[in-house]
mmCIF file as Biopython writes it, N, C-alpha, C and O atoms, coordinates in Angstrom:
data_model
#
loop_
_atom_site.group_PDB
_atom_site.id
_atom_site.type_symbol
_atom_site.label_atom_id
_atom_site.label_alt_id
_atom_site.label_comp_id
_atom_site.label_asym_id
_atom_site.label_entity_id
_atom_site.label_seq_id
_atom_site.pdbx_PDB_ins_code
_atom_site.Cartn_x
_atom_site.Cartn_y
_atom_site.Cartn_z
_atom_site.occupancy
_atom_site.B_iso_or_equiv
_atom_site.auth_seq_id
_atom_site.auth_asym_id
_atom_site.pdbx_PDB_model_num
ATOM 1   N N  . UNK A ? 1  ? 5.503   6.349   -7.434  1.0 0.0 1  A 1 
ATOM 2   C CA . UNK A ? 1  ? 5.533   5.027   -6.868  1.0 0.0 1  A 1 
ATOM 3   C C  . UNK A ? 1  ? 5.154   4.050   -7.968  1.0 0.0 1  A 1 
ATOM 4   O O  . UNK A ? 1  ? 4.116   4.253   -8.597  1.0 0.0 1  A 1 
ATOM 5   N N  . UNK A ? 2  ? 6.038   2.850   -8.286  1.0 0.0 2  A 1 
ATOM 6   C CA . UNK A ? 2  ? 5.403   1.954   -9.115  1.0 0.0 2  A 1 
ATOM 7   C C  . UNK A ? 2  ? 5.971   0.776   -8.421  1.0 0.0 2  A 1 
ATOM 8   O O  . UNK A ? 2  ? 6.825   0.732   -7.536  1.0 0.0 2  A 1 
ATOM 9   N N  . UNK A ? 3  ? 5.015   -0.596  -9.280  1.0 0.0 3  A 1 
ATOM 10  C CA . UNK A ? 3  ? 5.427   -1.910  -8.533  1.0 0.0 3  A 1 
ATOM 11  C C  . UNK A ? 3  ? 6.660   -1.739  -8.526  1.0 0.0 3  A 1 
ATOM 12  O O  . UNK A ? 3  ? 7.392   -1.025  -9.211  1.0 0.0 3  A 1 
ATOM 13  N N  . UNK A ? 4  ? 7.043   -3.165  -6.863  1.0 0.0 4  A 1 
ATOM 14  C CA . UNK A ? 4  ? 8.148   -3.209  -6.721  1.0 0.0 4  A 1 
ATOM 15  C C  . UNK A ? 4  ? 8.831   -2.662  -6.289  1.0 0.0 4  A 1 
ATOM 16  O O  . UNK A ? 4  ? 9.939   -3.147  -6.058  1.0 0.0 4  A 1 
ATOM 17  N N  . UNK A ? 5  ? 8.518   -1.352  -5.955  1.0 0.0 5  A 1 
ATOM 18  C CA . UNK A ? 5  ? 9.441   -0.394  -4.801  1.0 0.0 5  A 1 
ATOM 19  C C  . UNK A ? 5  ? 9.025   -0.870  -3.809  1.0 0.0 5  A 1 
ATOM 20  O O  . UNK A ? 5  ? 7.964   -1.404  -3.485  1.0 0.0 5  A 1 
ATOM 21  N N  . UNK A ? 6  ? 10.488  -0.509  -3.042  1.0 0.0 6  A 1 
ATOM 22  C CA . UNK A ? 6  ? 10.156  -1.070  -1.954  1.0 0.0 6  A 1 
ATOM 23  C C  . UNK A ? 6  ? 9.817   0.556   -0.853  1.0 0.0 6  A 1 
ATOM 24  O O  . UNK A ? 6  ? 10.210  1.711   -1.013  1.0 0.0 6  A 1 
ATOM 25  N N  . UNK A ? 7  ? 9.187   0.104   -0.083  1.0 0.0 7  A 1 
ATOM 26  C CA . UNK A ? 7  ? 8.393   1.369   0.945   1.0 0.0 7  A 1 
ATOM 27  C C  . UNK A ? 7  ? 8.095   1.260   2.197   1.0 0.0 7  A 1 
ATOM 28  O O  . UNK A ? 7  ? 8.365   0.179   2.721   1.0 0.0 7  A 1 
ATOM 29  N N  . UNK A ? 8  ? 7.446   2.353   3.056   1.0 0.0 8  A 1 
ATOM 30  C CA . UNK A ? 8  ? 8.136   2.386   4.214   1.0 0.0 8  A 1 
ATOM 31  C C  . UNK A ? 8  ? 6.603   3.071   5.000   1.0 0.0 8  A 1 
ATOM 32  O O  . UNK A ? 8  ? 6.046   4.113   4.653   1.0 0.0 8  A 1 
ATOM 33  N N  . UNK A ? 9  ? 6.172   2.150   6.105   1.0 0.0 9  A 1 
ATOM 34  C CA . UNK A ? 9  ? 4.292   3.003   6.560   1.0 0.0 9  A 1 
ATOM 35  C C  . UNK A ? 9  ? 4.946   3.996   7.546   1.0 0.0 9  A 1 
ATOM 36  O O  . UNK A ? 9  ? 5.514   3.782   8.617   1.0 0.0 9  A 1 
ATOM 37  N N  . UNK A ? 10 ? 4.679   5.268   6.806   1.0 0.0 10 A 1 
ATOM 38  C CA . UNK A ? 10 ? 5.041   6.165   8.187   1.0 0.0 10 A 1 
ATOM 39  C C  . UNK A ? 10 ? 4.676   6.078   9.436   1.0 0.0 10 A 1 
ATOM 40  O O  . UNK A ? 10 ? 5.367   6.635   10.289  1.0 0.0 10 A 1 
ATOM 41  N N  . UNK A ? 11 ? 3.343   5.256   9.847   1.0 0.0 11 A 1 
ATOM 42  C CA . UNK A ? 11 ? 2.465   5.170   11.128  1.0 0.0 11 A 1 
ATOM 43  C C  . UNK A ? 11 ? 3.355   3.943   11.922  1.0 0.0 11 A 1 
ATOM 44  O O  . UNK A ? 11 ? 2.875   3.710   13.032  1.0 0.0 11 A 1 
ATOM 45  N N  . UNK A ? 12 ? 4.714   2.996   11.543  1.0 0.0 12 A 1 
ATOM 46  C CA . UNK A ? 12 ? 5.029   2.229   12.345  1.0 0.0 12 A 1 
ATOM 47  C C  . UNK A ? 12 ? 6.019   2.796   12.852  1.0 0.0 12 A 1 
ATOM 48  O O  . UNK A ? 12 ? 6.724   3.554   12.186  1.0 0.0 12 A 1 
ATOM 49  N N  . UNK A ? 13 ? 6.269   2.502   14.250  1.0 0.0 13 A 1 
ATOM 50  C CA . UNK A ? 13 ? 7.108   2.813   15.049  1.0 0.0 13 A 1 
ATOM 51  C C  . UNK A ? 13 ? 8.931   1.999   14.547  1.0 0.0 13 A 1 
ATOM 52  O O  . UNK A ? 13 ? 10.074  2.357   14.831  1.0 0.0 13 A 1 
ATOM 53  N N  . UNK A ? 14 ? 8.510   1.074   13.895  1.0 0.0 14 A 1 
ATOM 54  C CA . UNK A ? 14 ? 9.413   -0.103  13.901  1.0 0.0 14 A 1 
ATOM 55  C C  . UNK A ? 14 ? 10.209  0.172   12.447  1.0 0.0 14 A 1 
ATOM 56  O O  . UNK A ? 14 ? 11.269  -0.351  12.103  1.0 0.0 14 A 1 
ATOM 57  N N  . UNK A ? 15 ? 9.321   1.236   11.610  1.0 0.0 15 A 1 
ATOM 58  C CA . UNK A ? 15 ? 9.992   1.199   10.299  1.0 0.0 15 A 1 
ATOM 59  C C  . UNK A ? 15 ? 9.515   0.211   9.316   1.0 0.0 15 A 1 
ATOM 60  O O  . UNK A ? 15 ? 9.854   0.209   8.132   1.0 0.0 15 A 1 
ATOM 61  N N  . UNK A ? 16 ? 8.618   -0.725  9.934   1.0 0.0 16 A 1 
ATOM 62  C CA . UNK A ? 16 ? 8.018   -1.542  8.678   1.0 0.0 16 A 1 
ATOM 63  C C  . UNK A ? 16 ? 7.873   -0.832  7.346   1.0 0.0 16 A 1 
ATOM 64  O O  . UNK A ? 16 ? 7.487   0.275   6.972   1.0 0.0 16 A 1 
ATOM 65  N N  . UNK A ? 17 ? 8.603   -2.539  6.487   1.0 0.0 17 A 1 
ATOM 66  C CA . UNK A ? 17 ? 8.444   -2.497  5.593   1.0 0.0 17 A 1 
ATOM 67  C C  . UNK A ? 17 ? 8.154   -3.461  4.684   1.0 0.0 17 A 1 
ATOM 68  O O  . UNK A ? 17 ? 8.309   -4.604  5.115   1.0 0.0 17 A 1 
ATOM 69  N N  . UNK A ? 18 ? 7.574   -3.309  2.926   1.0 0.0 18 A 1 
ATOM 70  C CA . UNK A ? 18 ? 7.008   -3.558  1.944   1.0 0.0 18 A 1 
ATOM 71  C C  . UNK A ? 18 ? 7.334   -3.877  0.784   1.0 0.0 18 A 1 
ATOM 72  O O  . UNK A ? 18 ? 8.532   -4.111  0.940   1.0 0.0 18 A 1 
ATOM 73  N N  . UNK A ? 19 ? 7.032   -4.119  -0.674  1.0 0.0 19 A 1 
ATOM 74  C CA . UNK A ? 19 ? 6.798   -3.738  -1.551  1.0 0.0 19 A 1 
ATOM 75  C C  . UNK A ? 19 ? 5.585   -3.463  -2.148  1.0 0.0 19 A 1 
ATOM 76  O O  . UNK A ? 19 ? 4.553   -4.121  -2.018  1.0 0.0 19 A 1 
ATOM 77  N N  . UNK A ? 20 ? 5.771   -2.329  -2.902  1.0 0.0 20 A 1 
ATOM 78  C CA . UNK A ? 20 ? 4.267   -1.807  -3.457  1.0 0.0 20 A 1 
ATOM 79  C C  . UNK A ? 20 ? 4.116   -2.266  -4.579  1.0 0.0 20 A 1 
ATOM 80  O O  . UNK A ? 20 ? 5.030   -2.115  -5.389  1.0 0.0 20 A 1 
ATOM 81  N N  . UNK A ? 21 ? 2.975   -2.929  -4.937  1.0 0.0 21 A 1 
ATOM 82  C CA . UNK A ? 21 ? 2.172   -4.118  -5.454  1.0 0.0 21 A 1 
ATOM 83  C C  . UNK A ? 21 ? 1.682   -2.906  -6.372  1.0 0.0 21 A 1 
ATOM 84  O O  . UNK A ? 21 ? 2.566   -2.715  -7.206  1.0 0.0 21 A 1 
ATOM 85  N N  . UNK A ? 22 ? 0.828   -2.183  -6.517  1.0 0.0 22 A 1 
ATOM 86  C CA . UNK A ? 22 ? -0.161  -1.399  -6.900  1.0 0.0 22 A 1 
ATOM 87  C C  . UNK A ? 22 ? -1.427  -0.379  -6.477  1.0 0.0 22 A 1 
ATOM 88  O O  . UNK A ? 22 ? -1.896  -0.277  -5.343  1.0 0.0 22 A 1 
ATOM 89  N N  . UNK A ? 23 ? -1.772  0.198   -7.430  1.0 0.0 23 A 1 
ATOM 90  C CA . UNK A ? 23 ? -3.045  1.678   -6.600  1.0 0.0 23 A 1 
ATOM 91  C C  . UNK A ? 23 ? -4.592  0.198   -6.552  1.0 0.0 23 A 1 
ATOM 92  O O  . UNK A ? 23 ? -4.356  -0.984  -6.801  1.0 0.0 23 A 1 
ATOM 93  N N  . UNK A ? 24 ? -5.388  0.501   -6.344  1.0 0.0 24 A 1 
ATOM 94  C CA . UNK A ? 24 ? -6.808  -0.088  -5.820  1.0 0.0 24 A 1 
ATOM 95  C C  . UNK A ? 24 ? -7.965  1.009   -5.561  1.0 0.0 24 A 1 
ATOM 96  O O  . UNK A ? 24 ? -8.175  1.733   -4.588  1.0 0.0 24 A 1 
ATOM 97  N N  . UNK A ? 25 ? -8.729  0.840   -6.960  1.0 0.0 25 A 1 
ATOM 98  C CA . UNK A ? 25 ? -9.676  1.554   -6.215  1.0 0.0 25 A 1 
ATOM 99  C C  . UNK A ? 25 ? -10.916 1.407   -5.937  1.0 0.0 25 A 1 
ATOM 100 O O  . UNK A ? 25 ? -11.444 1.411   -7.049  1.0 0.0 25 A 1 
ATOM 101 N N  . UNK A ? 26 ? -11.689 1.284   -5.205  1.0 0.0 26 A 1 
ATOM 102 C CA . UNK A ? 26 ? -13.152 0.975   -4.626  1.0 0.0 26 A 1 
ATOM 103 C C  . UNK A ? 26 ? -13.792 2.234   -4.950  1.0 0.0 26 A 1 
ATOM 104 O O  . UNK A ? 26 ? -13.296 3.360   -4.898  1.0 0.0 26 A 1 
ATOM 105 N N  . UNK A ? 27 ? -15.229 1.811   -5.371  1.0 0.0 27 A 1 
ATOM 106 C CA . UNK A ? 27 ? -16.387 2.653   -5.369  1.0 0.0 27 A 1 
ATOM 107 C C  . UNK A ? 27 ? -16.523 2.923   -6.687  1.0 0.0 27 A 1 
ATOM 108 O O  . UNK A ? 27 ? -16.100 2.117   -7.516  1.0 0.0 27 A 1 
ATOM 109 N N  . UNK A ? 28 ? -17.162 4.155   -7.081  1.0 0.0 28 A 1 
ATOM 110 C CA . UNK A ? 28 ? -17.608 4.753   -8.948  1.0 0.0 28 A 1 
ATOM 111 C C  . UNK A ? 28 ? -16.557 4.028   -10.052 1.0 0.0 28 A 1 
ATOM 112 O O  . UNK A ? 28 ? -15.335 3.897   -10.131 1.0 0.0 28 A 1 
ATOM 113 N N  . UNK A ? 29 ? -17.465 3.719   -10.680 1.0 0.0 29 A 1 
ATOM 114 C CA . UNK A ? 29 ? -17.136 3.276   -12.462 1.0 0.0 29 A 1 
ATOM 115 C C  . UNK A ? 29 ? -16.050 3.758   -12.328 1.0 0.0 29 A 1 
ATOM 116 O O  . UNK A ? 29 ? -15.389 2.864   -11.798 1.0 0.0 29 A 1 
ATOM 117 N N  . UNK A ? 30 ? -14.964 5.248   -12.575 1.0 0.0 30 A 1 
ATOM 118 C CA . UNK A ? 30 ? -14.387 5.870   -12.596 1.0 0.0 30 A 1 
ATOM 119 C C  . UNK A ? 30 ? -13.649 6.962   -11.685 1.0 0.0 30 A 1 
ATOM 120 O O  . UNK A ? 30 ? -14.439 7.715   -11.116 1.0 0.0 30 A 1 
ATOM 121 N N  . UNK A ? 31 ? -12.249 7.207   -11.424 1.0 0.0 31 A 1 
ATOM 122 C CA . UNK A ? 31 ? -11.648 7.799   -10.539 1.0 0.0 31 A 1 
ATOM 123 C C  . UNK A ? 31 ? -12.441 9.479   -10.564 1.0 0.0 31 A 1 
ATOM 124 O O  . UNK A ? 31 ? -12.573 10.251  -11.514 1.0 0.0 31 A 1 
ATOM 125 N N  . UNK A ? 32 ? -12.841 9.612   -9.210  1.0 0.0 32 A 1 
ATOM 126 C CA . UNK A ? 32 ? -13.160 10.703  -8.681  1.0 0.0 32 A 1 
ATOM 127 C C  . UNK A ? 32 ? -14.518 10.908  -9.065  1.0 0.0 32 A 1 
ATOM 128 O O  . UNK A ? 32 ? -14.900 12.063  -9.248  1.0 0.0 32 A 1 
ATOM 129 N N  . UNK A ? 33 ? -15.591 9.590   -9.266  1.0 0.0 33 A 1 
ATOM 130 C CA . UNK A ? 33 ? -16.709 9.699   -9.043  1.0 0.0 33 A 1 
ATOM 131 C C  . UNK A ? 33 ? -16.696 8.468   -7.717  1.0 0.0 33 A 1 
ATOM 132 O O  . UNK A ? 33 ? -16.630 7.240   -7.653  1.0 0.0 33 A 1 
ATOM 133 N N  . UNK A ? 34 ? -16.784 9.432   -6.912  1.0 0.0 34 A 1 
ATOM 134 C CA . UNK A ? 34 ? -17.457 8.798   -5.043  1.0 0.0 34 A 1 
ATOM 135 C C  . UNK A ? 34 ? -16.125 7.722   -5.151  1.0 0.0 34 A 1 
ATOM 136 O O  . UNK A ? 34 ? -16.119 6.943   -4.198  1.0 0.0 34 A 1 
ATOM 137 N N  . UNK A ? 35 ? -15.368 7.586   -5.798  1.0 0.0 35 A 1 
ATOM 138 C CA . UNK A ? 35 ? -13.973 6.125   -5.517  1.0 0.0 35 A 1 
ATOM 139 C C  . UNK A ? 35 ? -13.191 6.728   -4.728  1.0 0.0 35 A 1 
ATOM 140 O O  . UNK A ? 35 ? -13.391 7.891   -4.377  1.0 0.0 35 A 1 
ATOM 141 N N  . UNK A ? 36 ? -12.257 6.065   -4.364  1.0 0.0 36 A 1 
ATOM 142 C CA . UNK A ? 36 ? -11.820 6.086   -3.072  1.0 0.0 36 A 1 
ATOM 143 C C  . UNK A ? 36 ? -9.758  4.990   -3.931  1.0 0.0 36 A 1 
ATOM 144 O O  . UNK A ? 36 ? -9.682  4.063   -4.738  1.0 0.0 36 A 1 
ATOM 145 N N  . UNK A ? 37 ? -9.123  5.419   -3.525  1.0 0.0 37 A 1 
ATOM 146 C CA . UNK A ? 37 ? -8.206  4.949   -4.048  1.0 0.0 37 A 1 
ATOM 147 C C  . UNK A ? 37 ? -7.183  4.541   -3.053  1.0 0.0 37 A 1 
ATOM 148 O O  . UNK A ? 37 ? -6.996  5.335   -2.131  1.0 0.0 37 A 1 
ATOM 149 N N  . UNK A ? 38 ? -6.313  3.176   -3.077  1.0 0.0 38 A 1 
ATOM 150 C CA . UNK A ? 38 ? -4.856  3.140   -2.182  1.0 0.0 38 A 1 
ATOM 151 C C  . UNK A ? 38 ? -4.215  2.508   -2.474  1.0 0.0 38 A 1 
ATOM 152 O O  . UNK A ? 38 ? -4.545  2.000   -3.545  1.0 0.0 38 A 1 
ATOM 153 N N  . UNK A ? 39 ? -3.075  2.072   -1.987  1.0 0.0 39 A 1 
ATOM 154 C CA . UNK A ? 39 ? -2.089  1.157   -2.372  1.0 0.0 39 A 1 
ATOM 155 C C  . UNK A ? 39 ? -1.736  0.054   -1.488  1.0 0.0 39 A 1 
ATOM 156 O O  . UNK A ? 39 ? -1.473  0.134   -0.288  1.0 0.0 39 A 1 
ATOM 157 N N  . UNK A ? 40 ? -1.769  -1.365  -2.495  1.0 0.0 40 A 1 
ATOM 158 C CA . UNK A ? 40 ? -1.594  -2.392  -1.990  1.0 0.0 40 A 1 
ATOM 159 C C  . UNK A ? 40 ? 0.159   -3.060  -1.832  1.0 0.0 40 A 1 
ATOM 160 O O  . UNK A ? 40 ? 1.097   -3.594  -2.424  1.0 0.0 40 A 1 
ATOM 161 N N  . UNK A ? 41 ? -0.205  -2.666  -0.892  1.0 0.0 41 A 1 
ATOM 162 C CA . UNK A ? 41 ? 1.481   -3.453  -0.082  1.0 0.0 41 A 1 
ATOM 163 C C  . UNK A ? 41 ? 1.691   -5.133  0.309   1.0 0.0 41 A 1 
ATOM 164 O O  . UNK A ? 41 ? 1.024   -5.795  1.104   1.0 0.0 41 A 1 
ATOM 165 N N  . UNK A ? 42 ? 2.904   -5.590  -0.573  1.0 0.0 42 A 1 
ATOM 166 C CA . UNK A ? 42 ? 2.871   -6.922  0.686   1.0 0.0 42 A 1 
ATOM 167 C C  . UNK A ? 42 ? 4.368   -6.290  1.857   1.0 0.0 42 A 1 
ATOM 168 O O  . UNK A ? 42 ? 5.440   -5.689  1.789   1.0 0.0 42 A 1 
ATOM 169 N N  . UNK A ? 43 ? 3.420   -6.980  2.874   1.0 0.0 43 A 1 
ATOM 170 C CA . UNK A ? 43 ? 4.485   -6.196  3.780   1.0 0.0 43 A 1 
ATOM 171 C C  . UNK A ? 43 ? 5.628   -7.428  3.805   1.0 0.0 43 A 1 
ATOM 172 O O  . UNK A ? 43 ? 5.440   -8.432  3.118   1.0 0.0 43 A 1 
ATOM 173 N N  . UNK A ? 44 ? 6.822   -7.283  4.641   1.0 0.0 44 A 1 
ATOM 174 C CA . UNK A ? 44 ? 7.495   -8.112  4.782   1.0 0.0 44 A 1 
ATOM 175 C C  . UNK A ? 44 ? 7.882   -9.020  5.835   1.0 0.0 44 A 1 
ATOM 176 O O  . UNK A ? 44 ? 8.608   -10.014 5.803   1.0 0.0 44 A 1 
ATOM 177 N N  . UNK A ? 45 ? 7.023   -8.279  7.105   1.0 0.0 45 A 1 
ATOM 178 C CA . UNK A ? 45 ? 7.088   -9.132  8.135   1.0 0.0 45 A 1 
ATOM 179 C C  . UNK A ? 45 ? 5.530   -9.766  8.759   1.0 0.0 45 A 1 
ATOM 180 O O  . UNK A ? 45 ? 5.444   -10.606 9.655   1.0 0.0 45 A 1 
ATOM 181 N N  . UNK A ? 46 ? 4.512   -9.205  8.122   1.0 0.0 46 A 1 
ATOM 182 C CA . UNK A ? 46 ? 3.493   -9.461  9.069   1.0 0.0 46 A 1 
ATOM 183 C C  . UNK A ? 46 ? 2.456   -9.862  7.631   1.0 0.0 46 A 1 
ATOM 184 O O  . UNK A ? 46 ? 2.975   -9.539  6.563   1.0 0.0 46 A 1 
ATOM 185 N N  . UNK A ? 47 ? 1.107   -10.506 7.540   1.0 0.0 47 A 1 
ATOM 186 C CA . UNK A ? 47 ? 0.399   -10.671 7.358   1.0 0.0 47 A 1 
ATOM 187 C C  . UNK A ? 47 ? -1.213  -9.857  7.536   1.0 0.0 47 A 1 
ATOM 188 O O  . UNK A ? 47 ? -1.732  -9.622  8.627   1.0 0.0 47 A 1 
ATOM 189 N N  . UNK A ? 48 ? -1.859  -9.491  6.089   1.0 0.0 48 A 1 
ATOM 190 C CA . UNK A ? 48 ? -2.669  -8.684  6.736   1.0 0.0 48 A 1 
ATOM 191 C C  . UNK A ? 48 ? -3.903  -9.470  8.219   1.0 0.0 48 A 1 
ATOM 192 O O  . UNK A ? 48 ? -3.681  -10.362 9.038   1.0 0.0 48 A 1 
ATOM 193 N N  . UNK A ? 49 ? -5.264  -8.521  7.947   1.0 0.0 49 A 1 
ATOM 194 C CA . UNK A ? 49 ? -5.765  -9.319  9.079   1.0 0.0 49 A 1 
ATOM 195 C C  . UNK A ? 49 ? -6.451  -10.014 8.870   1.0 0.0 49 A 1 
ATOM 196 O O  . UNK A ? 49 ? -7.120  -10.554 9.751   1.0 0.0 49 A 1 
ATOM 197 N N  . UNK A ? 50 ? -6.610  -10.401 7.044   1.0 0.0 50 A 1 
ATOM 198 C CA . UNK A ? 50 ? -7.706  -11.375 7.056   1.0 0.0 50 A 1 
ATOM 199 C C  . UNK A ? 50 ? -6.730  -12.537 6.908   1.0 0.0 50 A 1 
ATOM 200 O O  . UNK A ? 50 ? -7.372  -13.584 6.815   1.0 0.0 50 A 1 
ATOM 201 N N  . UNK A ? 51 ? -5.427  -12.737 6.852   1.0 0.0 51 A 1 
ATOM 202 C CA . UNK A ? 51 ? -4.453  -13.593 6.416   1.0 0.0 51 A 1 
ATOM 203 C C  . UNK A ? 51 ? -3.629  -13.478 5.273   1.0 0.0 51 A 1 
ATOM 204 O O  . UNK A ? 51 ? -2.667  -14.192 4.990   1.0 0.0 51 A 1 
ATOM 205 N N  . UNK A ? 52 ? -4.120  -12.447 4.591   1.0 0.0 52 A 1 
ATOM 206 C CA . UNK A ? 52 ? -3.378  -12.298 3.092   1.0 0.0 52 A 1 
ATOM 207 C C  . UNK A ? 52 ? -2.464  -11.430 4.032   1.0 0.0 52 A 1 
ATOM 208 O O  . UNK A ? 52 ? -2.515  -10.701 5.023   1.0 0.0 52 A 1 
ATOM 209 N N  . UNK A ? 53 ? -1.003  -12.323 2.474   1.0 0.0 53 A 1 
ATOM 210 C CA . UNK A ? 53 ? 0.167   -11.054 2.594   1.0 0.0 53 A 1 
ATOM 211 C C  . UNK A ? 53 ? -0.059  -9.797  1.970   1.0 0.0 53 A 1 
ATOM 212 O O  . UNK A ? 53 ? 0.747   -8.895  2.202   1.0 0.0 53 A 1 
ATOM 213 N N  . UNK A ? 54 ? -0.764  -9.646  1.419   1.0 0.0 54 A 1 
ATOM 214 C CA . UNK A ? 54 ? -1.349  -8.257  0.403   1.0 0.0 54 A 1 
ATOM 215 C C  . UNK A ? 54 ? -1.873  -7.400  1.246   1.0 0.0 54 A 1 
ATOM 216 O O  . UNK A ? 54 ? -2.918  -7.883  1.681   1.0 0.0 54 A 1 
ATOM 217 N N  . UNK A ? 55 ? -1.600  -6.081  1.810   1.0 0.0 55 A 1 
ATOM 218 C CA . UNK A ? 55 ? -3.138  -5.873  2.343   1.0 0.0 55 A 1 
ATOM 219 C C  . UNK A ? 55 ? -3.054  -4.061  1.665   1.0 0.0 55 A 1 
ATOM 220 O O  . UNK A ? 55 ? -2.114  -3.652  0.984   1.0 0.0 55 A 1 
ATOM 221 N N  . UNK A ? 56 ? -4.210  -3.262  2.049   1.0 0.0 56 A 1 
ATOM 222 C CA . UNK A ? 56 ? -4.376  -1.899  1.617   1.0 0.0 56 A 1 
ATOM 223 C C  . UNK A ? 56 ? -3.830  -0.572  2.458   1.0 0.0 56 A 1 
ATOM 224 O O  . UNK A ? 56 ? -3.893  -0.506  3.686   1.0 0.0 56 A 1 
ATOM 225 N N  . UNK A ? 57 ? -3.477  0.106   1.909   1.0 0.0 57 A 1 
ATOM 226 C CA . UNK A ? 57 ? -3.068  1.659   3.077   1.0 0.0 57 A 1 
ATOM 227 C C  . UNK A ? 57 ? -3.332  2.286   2.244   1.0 0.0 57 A 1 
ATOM 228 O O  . UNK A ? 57 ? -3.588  2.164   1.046   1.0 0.0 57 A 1 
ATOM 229 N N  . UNK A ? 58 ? -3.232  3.299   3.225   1.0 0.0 58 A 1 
ATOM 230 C CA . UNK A ? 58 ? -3.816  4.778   2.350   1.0 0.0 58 A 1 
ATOM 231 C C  . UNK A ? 58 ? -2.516  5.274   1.870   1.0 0.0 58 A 1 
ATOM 232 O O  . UNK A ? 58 ? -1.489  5.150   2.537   1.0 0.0 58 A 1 
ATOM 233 N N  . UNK A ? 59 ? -2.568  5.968   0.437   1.0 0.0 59 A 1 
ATOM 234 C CA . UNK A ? 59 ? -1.401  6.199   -0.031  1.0 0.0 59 A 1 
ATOM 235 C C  . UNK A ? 59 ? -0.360  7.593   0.427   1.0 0.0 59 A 1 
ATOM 236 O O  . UNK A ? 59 ? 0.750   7.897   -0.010  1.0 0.0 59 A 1 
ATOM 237 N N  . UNK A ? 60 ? -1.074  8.154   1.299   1.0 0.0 60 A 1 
ATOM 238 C CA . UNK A ? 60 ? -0.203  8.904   2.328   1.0 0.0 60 A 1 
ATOM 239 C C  . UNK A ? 60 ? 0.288   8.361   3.688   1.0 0.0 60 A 1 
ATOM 240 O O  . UNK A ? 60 ? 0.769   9.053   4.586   1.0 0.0 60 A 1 
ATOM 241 N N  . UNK A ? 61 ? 0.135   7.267   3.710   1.0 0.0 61 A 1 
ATOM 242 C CA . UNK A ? 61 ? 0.765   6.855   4.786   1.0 0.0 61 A 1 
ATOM 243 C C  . UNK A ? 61 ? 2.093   5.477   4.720   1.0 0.0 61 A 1 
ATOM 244 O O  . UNK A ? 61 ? 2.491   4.688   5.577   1.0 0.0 61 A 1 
ATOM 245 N N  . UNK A ? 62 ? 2.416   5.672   3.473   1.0 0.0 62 A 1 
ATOM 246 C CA . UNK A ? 62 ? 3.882   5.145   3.118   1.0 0.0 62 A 1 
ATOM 247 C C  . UNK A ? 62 ? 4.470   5.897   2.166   1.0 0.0 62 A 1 
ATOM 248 O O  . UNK A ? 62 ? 3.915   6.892   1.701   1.0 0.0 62 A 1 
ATOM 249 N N  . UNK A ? 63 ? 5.780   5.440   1.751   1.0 0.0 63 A 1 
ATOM 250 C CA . UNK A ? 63 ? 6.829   6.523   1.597   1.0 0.0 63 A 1 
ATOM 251 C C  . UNK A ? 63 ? 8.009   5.487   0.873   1.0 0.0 63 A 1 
ATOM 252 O O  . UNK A ? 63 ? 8.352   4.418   1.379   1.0 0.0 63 A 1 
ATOM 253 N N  . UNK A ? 64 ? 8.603   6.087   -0.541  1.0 0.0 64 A 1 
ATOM 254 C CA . UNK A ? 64 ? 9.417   5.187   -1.180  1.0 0.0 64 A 1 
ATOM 255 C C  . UNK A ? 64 ? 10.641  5.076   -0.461  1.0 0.0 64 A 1 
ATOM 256 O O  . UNK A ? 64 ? 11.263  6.087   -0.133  1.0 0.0 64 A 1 
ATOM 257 N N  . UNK A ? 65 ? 11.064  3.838   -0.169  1.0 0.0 65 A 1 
ATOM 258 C CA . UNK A ? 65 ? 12.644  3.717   0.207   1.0 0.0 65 A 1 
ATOM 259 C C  . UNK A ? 65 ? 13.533  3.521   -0.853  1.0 0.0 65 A 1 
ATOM 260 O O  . UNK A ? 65 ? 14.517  4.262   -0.832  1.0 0.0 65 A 1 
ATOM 261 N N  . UNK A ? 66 ? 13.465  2.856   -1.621  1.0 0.0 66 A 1 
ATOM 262 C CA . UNK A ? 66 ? 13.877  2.440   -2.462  1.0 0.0 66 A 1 
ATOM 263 C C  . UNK A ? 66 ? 13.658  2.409   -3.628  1.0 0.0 66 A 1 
ATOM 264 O O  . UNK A ? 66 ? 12.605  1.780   -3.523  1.0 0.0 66 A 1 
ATOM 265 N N  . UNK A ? 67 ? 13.784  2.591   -4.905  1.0 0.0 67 A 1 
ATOM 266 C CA . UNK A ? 67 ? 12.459  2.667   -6.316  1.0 0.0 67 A 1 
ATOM 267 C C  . UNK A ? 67 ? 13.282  0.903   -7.049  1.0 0.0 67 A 1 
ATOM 268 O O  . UNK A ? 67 ? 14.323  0.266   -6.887  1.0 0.0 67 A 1 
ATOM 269 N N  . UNK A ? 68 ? 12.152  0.802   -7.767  1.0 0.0 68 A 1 
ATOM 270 C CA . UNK A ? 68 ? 13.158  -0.476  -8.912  1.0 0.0 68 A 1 
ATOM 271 C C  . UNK A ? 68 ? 13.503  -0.060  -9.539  1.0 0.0 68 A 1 
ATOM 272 O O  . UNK A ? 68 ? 14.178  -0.656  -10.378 1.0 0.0 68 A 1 
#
């Protein structure tokens, strides 16, 4: 997965879809001390819930449709 693909949240019924922005990771200095990692989507129809078009998923729960 890299920016700009476009992608697909397996958890919607509707097929929503995205482009993937990039990975994000929260927690330790460094990957795989206590961090926690996902990917930031802007979706294309909805807004996250704080109001940003950006928001986070877990990176098993979307899926490339398309690559750039």
């Amino acid at each position: 997965m890299k920016p700009g693909d476009l992608v697909r949240n397996k958890n919607s019924e509707s097929g929503e879809l995205g482009t993937f922005i990039g990975f994000r990771t929260y927690g330790g200095a460094t990957k795989g001390n206590g961090s926690y990692t996902c990917a930031e989507v802007m979706w294309l129809d909805r807004n996250a819930p704080n109001g940003d078009r950006v928001s986070t998923i877990q990176i098993d729960l979307i899926e490339v449709v398309h690559g750039s």
